[in-house]
VOPAGU-2260 file (C-alpha; in pm, 1 decimal, decimal comma):
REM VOPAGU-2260
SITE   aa  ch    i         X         Y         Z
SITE  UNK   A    0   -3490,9    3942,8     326,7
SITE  UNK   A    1   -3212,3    4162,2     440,8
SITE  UNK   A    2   -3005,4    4100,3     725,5
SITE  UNK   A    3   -2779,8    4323,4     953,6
SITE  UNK   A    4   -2548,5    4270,4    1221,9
SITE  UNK   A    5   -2682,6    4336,8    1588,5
SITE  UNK   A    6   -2452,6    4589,1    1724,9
SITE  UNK   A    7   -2101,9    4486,9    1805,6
SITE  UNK   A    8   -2289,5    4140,1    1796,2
SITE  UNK   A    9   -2205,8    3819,2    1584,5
SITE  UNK   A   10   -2595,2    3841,3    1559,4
SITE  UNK   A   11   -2722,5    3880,3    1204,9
SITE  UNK   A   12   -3095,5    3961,9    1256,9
SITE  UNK   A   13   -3373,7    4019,7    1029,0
SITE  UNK   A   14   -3463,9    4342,3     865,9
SITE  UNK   A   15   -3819,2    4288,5     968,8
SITE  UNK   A   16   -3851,0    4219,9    1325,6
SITE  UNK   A   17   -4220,2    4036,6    1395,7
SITE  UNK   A   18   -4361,5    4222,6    1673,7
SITE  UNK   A   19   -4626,8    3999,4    1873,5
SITE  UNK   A   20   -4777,0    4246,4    2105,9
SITE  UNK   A   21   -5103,5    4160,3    2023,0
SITE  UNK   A   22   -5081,4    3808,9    2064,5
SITE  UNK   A   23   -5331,0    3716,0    2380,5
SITE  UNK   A   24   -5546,8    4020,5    2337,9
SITE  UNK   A   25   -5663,1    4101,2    1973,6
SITE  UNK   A   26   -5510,7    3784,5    1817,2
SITE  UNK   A   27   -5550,0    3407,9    1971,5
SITE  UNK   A   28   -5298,5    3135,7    2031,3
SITE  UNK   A   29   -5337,9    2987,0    1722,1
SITE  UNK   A   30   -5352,0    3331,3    1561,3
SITE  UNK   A   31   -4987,5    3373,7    1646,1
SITE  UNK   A   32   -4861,2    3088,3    1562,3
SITE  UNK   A   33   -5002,7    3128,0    1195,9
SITE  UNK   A   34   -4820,2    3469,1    1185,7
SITE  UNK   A   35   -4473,5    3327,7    1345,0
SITE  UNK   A   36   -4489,8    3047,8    1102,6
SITE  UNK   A   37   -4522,2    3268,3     774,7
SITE  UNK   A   38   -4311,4    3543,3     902,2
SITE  UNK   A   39   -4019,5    3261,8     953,1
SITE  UNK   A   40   -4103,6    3138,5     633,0
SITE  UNK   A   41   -4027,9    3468,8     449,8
SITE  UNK   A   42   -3680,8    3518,1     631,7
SITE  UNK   A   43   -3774,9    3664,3     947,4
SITE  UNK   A   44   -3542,9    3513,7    1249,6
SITE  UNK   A   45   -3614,0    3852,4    1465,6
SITE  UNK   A   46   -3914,2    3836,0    1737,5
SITE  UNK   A   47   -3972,5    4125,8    1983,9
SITE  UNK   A   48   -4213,2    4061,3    2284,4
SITE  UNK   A   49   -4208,0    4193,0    2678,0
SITE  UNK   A   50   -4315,7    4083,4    2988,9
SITE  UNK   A   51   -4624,6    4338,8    3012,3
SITE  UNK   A   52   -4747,5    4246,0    2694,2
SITE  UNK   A   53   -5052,0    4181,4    2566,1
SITE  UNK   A   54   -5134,6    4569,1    2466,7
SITE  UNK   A   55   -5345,0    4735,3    2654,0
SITE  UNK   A   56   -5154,3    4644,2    2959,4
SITE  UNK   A   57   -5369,6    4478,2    3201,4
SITE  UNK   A   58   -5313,8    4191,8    3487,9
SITE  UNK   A   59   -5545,3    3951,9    3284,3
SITE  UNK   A   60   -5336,9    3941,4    3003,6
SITE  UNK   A   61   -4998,1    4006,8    3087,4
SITE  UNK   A   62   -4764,7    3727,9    3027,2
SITE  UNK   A   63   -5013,7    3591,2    2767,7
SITE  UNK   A   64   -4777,9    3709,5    2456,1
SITE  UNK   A   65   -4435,6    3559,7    2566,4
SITE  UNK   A   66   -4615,0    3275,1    2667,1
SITE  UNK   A   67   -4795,5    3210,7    2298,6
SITE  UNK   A   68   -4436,4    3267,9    2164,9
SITE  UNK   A   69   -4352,6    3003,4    2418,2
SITE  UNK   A   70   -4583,3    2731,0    2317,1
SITE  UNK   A   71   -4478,6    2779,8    1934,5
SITE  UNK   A   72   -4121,3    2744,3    1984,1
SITE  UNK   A   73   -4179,7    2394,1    2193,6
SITE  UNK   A   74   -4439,2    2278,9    1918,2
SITE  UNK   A   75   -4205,9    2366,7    1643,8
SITE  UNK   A   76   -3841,2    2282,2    1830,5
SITE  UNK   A   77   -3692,9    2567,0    1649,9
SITE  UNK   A   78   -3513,0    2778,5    1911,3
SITE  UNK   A   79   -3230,7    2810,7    1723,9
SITE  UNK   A   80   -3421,8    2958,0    1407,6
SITE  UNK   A   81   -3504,1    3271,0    1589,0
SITE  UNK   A   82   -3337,6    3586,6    1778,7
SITE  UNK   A   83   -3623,6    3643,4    2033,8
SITE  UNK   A   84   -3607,8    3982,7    2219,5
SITE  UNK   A   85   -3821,7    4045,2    2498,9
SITE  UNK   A   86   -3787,9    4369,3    2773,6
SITE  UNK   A   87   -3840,4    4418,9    3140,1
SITE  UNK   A   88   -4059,2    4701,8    3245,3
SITE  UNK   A   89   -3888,7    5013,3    3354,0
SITE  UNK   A   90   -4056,8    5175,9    3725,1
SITE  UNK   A   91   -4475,0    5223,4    3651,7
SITE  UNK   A   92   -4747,9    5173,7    3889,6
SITE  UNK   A   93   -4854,4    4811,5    3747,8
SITE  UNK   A   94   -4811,3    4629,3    4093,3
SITE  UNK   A   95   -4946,5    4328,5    3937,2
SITE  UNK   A   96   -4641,4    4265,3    3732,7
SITE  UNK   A   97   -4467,1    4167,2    4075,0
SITE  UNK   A   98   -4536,0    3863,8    4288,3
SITE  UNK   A   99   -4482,4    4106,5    4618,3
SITE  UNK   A  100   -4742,6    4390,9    4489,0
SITE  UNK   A  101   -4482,6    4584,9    4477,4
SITE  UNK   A  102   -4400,9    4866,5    4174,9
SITE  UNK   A  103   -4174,1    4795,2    3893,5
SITE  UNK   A  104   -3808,0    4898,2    3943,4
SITE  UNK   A  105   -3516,9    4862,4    3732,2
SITE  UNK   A  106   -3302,9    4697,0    4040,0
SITE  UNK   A  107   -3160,4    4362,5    4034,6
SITE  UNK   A  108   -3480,2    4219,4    4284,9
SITE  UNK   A  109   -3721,7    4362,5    4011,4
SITE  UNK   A  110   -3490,5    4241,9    3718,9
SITE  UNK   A  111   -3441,6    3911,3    3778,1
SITE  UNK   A  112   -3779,1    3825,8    3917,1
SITE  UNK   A  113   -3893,3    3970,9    3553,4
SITE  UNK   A  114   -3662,7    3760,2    3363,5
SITE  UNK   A  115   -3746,5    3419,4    3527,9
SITE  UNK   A  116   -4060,5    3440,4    3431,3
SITE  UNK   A  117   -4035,1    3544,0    3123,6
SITE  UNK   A  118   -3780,9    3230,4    3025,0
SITE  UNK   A  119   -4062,9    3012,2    3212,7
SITE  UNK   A  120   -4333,5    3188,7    2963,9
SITE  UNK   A  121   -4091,8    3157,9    2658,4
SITE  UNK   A  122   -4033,4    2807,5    2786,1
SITE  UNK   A  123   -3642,2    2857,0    2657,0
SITE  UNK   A  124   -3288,4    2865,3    2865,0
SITE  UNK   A  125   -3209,5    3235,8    2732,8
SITE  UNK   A  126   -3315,3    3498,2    2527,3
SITE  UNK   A  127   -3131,1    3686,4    2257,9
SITE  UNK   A  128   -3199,0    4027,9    2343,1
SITE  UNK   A  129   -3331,0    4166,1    2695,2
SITE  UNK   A  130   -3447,9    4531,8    2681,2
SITE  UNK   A  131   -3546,9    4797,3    2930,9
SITE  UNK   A  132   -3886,7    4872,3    2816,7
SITE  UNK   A  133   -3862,2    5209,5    2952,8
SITE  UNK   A  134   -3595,6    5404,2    3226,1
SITE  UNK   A  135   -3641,6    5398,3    3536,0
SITE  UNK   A  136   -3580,2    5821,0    3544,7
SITE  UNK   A  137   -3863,4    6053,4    3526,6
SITE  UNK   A  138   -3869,1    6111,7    3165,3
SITE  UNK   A  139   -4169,4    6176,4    2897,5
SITE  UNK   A  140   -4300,3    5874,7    2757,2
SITE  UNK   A  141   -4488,8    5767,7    2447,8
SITE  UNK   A  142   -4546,4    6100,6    2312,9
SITE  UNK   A  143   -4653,1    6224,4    2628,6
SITE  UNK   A  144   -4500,0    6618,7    2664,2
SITE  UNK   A  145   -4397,9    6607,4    2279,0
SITE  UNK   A  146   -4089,9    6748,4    2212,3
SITE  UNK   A  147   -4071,7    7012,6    2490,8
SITE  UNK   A  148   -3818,9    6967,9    2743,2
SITE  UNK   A  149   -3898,2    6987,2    3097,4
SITE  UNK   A  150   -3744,5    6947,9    3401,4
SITE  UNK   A  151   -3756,9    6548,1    3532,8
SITE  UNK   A  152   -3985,7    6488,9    3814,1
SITE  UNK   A  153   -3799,5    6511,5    4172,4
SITE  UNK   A  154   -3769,7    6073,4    4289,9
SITE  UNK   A  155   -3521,8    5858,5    4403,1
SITE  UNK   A  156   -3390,3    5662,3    4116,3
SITE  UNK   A  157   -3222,0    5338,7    4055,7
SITE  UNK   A  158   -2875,1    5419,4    3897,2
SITE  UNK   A  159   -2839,5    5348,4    3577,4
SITE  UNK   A  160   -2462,6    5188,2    3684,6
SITE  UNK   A  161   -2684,8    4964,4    3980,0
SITE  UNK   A  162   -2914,0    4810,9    3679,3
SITE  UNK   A  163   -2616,8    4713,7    3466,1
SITE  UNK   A  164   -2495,1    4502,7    3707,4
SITE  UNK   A  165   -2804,1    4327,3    3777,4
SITE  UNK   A  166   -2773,9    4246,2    3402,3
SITE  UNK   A  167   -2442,6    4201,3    3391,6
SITE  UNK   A  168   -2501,7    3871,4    3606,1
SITE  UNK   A  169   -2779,0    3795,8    3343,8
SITE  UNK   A  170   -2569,0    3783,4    3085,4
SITE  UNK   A  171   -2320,6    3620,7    3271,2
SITE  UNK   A  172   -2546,7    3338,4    3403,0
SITE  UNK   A  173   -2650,5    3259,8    3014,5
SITE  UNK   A  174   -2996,2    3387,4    3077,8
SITE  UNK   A  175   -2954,5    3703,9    2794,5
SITE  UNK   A  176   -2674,3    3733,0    2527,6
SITE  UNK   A  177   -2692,0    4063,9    2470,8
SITE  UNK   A  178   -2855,7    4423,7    2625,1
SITE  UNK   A  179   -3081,8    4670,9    2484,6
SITE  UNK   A  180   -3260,4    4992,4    2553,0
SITE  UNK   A  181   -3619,4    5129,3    2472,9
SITE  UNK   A  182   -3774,0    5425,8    2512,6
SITE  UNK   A  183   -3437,6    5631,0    2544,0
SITE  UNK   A  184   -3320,1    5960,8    2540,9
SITE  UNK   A  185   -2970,4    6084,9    2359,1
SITE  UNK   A  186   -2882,7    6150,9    2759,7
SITE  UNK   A  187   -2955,8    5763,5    2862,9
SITE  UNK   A  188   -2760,9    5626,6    2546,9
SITE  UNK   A  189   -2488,8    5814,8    2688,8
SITE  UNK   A  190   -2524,8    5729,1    3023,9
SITE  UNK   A  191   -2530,8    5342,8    2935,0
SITE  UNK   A  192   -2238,1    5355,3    2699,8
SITE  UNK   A  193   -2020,8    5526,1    2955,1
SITE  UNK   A  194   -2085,6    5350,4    3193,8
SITE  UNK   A  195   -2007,3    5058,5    3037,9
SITE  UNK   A  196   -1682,9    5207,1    2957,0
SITE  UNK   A  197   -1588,2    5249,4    3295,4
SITE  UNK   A  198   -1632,8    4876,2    3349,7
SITE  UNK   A  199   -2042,3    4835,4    3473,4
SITE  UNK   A  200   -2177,0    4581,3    3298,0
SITE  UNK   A  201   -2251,4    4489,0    2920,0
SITE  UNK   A  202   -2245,7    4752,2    2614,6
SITE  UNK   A  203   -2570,9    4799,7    2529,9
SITE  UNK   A  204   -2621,1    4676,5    2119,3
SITE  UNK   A  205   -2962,0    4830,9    2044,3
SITE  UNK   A  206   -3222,8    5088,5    2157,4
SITE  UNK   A  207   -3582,5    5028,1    2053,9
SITE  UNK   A  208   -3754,7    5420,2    1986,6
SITE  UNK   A  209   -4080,9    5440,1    1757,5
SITE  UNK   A  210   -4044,8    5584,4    1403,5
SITE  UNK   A  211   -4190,0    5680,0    1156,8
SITE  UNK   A  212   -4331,7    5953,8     893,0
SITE  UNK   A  213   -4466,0    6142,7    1133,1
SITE  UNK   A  214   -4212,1    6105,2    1399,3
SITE  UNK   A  215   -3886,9    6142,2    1309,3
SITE  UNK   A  216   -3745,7    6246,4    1600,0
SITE  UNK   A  217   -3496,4    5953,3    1674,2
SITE  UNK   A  218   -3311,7    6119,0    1347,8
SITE  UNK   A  219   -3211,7    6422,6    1632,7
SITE  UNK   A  220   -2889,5    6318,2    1800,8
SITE  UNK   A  221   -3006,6    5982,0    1854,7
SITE  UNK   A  222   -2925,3    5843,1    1505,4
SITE  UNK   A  223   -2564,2    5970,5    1526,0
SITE  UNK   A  224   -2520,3    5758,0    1808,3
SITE  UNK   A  225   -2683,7    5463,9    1619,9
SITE  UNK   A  226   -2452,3    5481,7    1375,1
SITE  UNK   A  227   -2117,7    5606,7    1562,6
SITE  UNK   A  228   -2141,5    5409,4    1830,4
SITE  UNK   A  229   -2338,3    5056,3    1651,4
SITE  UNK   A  230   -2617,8    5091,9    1890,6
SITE  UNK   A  231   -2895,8    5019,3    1596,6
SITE  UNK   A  232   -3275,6    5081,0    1579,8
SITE  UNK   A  233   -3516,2    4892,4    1651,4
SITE  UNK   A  234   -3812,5    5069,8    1505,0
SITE  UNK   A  235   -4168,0    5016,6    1628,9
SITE  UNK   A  236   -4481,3    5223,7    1559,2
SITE  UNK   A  237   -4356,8    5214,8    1165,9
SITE  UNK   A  238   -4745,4    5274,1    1043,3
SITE  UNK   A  239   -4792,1    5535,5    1351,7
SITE  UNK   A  240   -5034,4    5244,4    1525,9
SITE  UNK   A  241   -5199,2    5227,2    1175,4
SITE  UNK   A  242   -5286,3    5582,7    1113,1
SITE  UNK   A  243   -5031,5    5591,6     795,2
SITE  UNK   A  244   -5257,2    5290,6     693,9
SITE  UNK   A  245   -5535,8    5573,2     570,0
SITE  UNK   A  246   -5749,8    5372,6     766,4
SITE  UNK   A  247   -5873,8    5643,3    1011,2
SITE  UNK   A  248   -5916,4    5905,0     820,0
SITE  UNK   A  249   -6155,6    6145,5     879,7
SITE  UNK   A  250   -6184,2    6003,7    1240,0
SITE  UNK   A  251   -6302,0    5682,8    1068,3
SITE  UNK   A  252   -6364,4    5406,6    1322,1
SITE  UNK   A  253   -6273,3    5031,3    1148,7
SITE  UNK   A  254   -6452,2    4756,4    1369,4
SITE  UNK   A  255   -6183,5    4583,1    1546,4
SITE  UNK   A  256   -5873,2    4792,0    1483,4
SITE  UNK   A  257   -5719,1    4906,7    1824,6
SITE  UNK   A  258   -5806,4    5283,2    1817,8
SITE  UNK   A  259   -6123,7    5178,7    1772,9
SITE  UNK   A  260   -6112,9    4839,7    2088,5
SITE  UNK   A  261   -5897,6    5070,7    2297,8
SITE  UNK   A  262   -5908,4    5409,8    2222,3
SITE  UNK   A  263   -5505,1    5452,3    2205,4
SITE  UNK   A  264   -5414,0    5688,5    1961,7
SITE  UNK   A  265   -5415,1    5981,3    2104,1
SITE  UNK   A  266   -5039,1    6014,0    1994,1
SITE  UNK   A  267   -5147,5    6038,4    1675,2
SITE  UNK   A  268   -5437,3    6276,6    1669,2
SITE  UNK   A  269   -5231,9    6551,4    1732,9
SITE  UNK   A  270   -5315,4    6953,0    1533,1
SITE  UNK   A  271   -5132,2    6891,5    1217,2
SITE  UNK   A  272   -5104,6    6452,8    1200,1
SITE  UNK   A  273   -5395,1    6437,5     945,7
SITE  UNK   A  274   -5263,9    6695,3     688,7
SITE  UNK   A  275   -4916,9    6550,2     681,9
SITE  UNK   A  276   -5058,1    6155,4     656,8
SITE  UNK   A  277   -5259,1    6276,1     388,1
SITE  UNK   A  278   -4979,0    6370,8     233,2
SITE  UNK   A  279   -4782,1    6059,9     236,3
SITE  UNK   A  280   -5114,7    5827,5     135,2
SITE  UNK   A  281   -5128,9    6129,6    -216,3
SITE  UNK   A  282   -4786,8    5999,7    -213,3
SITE  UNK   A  283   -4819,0    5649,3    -202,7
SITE  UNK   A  284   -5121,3    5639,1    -471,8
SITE  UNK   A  285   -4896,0    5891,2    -700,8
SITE  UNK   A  286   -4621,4    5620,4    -701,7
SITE  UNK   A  287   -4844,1    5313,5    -720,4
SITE  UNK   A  288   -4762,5    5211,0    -330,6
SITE  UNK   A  289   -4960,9    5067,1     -57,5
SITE  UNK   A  290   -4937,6    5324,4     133,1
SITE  UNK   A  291   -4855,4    5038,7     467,7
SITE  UNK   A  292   -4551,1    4905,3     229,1
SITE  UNK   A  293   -4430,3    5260,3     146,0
SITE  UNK   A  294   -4434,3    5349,1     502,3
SITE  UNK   A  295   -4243,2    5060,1     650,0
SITE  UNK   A  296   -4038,9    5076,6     337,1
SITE  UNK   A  297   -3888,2    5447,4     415,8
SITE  UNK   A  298   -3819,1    5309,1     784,1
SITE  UNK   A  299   -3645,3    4975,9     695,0
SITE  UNK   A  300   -3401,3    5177,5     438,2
SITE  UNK   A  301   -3272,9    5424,1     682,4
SITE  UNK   A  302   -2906,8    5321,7     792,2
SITE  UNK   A  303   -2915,8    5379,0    1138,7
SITE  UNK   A  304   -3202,0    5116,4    1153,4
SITE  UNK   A  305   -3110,9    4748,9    1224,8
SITE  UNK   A  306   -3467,4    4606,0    1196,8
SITE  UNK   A  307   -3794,8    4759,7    1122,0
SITE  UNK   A  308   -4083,0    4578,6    1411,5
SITE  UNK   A  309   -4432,5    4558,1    1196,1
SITE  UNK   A  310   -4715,9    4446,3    1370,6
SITE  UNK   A  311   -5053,5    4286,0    1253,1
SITE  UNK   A  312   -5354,2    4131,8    1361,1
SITE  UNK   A  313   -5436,5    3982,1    1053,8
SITE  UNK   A  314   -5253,8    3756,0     799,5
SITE  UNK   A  315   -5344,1    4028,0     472,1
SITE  UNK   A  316   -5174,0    4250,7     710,8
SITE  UNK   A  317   -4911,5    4064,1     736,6
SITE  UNK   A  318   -4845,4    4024,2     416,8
SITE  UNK   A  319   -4868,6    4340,9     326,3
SITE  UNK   A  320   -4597,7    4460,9     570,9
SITE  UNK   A  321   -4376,5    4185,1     467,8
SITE  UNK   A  322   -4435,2    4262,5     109,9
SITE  UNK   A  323   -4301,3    4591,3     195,2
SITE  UNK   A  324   -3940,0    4449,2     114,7
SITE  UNK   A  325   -3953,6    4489,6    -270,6
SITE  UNK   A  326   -4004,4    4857,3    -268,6
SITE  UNK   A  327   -3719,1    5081,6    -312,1
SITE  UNK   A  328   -3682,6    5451,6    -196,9
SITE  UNK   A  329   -3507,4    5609,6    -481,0
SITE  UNK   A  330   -3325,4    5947,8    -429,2
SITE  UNK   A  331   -3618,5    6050,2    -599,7
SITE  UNK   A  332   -3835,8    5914,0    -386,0
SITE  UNK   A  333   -3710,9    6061,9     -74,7
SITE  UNK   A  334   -3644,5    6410,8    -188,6
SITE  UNK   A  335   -4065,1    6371,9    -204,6
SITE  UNK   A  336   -4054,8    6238,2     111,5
SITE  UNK   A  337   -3834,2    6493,2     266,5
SITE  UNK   A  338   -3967,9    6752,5     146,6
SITE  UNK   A  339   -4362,6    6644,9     298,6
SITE  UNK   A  340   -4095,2    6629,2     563,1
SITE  UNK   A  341   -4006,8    6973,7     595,7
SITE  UNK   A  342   -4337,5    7130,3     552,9
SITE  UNK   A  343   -4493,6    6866,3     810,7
SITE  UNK   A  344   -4222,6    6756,2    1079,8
SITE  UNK   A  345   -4277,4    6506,2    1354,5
SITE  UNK   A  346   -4625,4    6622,1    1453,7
SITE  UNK   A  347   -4656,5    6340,6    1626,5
SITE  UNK   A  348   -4341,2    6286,0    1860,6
């Protein structure tokens, strides 16, 4: 296992990153603790979790993943084995996230209401790495709007200076080490950074975007700031929610999987997504590769990426992903890749 340095961090994380998000939901207790203990075993010190999670976000569940995470790390006494990141949601309409009923803001009420009770879930002092799931601007989210630009919805917002001080006093307090970003635009990197600069609150070390073959988009001006600034990737979505898997092709319908349970993947069934996945599965079986490993592969190799989040719901998956590690991407390689690239880019932003 590879390991890079988080940020401007003395933090030496995992390529791999485990994400847990469907621990409570589509995977039990015990589930995830099978999972945490073989992903440890194979080098993996990097967990990524958040306070809405289980996925689909609902009020029975929520919680449920930080607090399976939680019961591993008291069975197993290991907190000091692991880099645990976990994220407070940005504004949405889930009132039930709140103990007032109130909606999810990125102010310092909202904040550290979220963080308590995710260290009670996570049963630990501190985590690692808290992220803003999402802003708390009007901006497109999770493929919704694509790539077109349009004009942010008219609402009051909570400045982005008025949220770094709330976790300013997080960080100061012990309860985070460090400060991250997910769900970002170029614009809000900037915004953070500066700000920071100008003396509110802590430099933000890491922004969490999804990646992948058929969304590249994190490669347009945010990438330069990955690597100019050492505000990393954290990639999720590496196997586009399992669609680079092959495994719903031809609108095939696995028992189990979650665009078949929850009928999610809209972000992937796009004009254009199938042509360019079948590409890079032709690609994959011309080379030998699991087309899973070949996939998380490409993303783990890229420099501006500090660790790669895989998710599974079962261990073969798991292993898979992990397994992903001993594949290369030769120049070769990636002048294939690019150039499915070029003739097929990000039709699924």
């Amino acid at each position: 296992m590879d390991y890079r340095t988080l940020g401007r961090t003395d933090l030496r994380v995992s390529a791999i990153c485990l994400g847990t998000m469907t621990f409570g939901e589509q995977n039990t207790e015990s589930d995830g603790h099978e999972q945490l203990d073989y992903a440890l075993a194979q080098g993996v010190n990097f967990l990524d979790t958040a306070e809405i999670y289980a996925i689909p976000p609902k009020p029975e569940t929520q919680g449920s993943t930080e607090r399976i995470i939680g019961s591993w790390l008291k069975s197993r006494k290991n907190r000091d084995k692991v880099i645990v990141a976990t994220k407070v949601a940005g504004r949405g309409d889930a009132t039930w996230l709140r103990k007032s009923g109130e909606k999810p803001r990125l102010d310092r009420k909202h904040i550290f209401e979220a963080m308590d009770a995710s260290l009670q879930r996570l049963q630990t002092d501190y985590v690692d790495l808290y992220q803003l799931h999402w802003p708390d601007r009007s901006v497109p989210l999770f493929g919704a709007g694509g790539t077109v630009f349009r004009a942010p919805t008219p609402r009051e917002e909570v400045p982005i200076e008025e949220t770094l001080d709330a976790l300013d006093e997080l960080v100061k307090l012990g309860k985070a080490r460090h400060i991250g970003l997910s769900n970002e635009t170029s614009w809000g990197v900037a915004q953070f950074l500066r700000a920071h600069e100008n003396g509110r609150g802590p430099r933000i070390v890491s922004i969490q975007n999804a990646y992948n073959f058929i969304n590249r988009t994190f490669e347009i001006g945010l990438a330069e700031f990955a690597l100019r600034e050492q505000v990393g990737l954290l990639a999720y979505s590496p196997l586009a929610q399992g669609y680079l898997t092959g495994k719903y092709s031809k609108g095939a319908r696995p028992p189990g999987t979650r665009t078949t349970l929850f009928e999610r993947g809209q972000r992937y069934e796009k004009p254009g997504v199938e042509a360019a996945i079948d590409e890079y599965l032709a690609l994959a079986a011309e080379y030998g590769f699991d087309p899973a490993q070949l996939a998380i592969a490409f993303v783990t190799s890229r420099a501006f990426v500090t660790s790669n989040i895989i998710g599974a719901t079962t261990m073969a998956q798991l292993k898979t992903d992990l397994g992903s590690v001993a594949i290369a991407i030769t120049p070769e390689l990636e002048e294939r890749i690019d150039d499915i690239h070029q003739r097929h880019s990000n039709p699924a932003p």
